[in-house]
C-alpha positions in Angstrom: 103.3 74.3 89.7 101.6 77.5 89.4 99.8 77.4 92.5 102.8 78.2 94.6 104.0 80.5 91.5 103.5 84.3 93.2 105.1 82.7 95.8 108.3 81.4 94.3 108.9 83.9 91.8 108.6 87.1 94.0 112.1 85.8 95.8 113.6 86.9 92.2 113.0 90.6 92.9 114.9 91.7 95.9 117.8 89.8 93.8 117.7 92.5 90.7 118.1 95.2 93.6 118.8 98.4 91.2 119.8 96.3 87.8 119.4 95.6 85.3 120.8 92.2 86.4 120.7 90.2 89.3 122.6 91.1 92.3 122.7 94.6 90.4 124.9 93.6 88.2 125.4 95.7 84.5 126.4 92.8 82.6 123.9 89.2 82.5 125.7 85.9 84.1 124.5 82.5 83.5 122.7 82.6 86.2 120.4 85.4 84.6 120.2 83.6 81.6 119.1 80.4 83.5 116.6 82.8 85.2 115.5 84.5 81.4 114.9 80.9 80.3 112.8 79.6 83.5 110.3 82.9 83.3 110.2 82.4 79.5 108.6 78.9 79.4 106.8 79.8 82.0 104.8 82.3 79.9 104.9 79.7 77.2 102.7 77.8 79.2 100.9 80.7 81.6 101.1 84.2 79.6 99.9 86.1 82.5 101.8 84.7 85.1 104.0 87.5 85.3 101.5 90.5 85.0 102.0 91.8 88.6 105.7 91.2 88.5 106.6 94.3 86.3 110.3 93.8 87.6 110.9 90.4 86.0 109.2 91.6 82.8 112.0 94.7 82.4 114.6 91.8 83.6 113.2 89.8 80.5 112.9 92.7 78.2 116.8 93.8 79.0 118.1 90.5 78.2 116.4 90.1 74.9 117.9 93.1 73.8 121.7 91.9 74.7 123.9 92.0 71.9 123.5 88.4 70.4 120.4 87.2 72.5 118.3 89.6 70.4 119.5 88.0 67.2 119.4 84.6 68.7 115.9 84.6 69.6 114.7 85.8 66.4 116.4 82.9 64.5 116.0 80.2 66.8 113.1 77.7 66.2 109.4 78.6 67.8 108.1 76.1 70.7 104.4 74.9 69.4 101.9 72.6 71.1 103.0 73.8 74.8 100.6 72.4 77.6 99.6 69.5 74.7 102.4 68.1 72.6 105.2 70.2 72.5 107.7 70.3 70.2 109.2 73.1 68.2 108.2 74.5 65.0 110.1 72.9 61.9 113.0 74.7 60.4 112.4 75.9 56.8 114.5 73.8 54.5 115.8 74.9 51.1 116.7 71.3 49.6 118.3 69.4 52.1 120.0 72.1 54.2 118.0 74.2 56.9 118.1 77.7 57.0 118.5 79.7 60.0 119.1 83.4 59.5 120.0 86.0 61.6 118.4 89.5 60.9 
Protein backbone atom coordinates (compact mmCIF):
# COMPACT_ATOMS: atom_id res chain seq x y z
CA UNK A 1 0.00 0.00 0.00
CA UNK A 2 2.57 2.48 1.06
CA UNK A 3 5.01 1.62 -1.48
CA UNK A 4 3.14 3.40 -4.25
CA UNK A 5 1.94 6.05 -1.43
CA UNK A 6 4.20 9.34 -2.62
CA UNK A 7 2.89 8.44 -5.68
CA UNK A 8 -0.83 8.28 -5.13
CA UNK A 9 -1.20 10.87 -2.79
CA UNK A 10 0.72 13.77 -4.56
CA UNK A 11 -2.40 13.69 -7.25
CA UNK A 12 -4.32 15.31 -4.10
CA UNK A 13 -2.36 18.56 -4.39
CA UNK A 14 -2.87 20.25 -7.70
CA UNK A 15 -6.69 19.45 -6.58
CA UNK A 16 -6.53 21.99 -3.31
CA UNK A 17 -5.22 24.60 -6.02
CA UNK A 18 -5.43 27.95 -3.67
CA UNK A 19 -7.93 26.37 -0.87
CA UNK A 20 -8.48 25.68 1.61
CA UNK A 21 -10.62 22.91 -0.08
CA UNK A 22 -10.41 20.99 -2.94
CA UNK A 23 -11.02 22.38 -6.27
CA UNK A 24 -10.40 25.77 -4.22
CA UNK A 25 -13.39 25.57 -2.74
CA UNK A 26 -14.10 27.85 0.83
CA UNK A 27 -16.50 25.55 2.12
CA UNK A 28 -15.49 21.29 2.59
CA UNK A 29 -17.72 18.76 0.36
CA UNK A 30 -17.99 15.19 1.01
CA UNK A 31 -15.58 14.58 -1.07
CA UNK A 32 -13.03 16.41 1.29
CA UNK A 33 -14.30 14.75 4.11
CA UNK A 34 -13.88 11.38 2.31
CA UNK A 35 -10.32 12.64 1.45
CA UNK A 36 -9.80 14.03 5.61
CA UNK A 37 -10.81 10.46 6.53
CA UNK A 38 -8.47 8.39 3.93
CA UNK A 39 -5.13 10.64 5.03
CA UNK A 40 -6.20 10.23 8.66
CA UNK A 41 -6.01 6.44 8.84
CA UNK A 42 -3.38 6.56 6.93
CA UNK A 43 -1.30 8.28 9.69
CA UNK A 44 -3.01 5.92 12.03
CA UNK A 45 -1.11 3.36 10.56
CA UNK A 46 2.19 5.40 8.93
CA UNK A 47 2.56 8.81 11.03
CA UNK A 48 5.09 10.14 8.70
CA UNK A 49 3.60 9.40 5.67
CA UNK A 50 2.61 12.74 5.08
CA UNK A 51 5.78 14.74 6.26
CA UNK A 52 6.81 16.02 2.75
CA UNK A 53 3.24 16.77 1.80
CA UNK A 54 2.82 19.97 3.96
CA UNK A 55 -0.22 20.80 1.66
CA UNK A 56 -2.38 17.84 2.82
CA UNK A 57 -1.34 18.40 6.42
CA UNK A 58 -2.90 22.34 6.28
CA UNK A 59 -5.94 20.50 4.21
CA UNK A 60 -6.15 18.13 7.44
CA UNK A 61 -5.54 20.84 9.90
CA UNK A 62 -8.49 23.25 8.20
CA UNK A 63 -10.97 20.57 8.38
CA UNK A 64 -10.50 19.68 11.94
CA UNK A 65 -11.13 23.09 12.91
CA UNK A 66 -14.70 23.25 10.87
CA UNK A 67 -17.42 24.16 13.08
CA UNK A 68 -18.65 20.62 14.28
CA UNK A 69 -15.70 18.44 13.02
CA UNK A 70 -13.57 19.95 15.75
CA UNK A 71 -16.11 18.93 18.44
CA UNK A 72 -16.71 15.70 16.72
CA UNK A 73 -13.31 14.49 16.84
CA UNK A 74 -12.75 15.30 20.33
CA UNK A 75 -15.72 13.21 21.42
CA UNK A 76 -15.68 10.44 19.13
CA UNK A 77 -14.06 7.15 20.37
CA UNK A 78 -10.02 6.64 19.77
CA UNK A 79 -8.85 3.79 17.19
CA UNK A 80 -6.30 1.40 19.33
CA UNK A 81 -4.34 -1.68 18.14
CA UNK A 82 -3.98 -0.17 14.45
CA UNK A 83 -1.56 -2.45 12.28
CA UNK A 84 -2.37 -5.41 15.04
CA UNK A 85 -5.89 -5.74 16.23
CA UNK A 86 -7.74 -2.79 15.83
CA UNK A 87 -10.62 -1.79 17.38
CA UNK A 88 -11.59 1.44 19.10
CA UNK A 89 -11.03 2.45 22.52
CA UNK A 90 -14.18 1.65 24.87
CA UNK A 91 -16.62 4.37 25.72
CA UNK A 92 -16.64 5.43 29.42
CA UNK A 93 -19.82 4.15 30.90
CA UNK A 94 -21.62 5.76 33.90
CA UNK A 95 -24.04 2.69 34.88
CA UNK A 96 -25.37 1.44 31.93
CA UNK A 97 -25.50 4.51 29.62
CA UNK A 98 -22.22 5.74 27.69
CA UNK A 99 -21.07 9.01 27.81
CA UNK A 100 -19.96 11.01 24.96
CA UNK A 101 -19.43 14.69 25.56
CA UNK A 102 -18.76 17.43 23.58
CA UNK A 103 -16.37 20.10 24.88
Amino acid sequence: YFASWDEKVSKFVPLLGKGPFFVNRTTPSYADFHVYHLLDSALKVKPDCLKSKTELLQFMKTVEKTPGVSEYLKARPKAIGVGEKPMLEPAPKVGDKIVRKFS
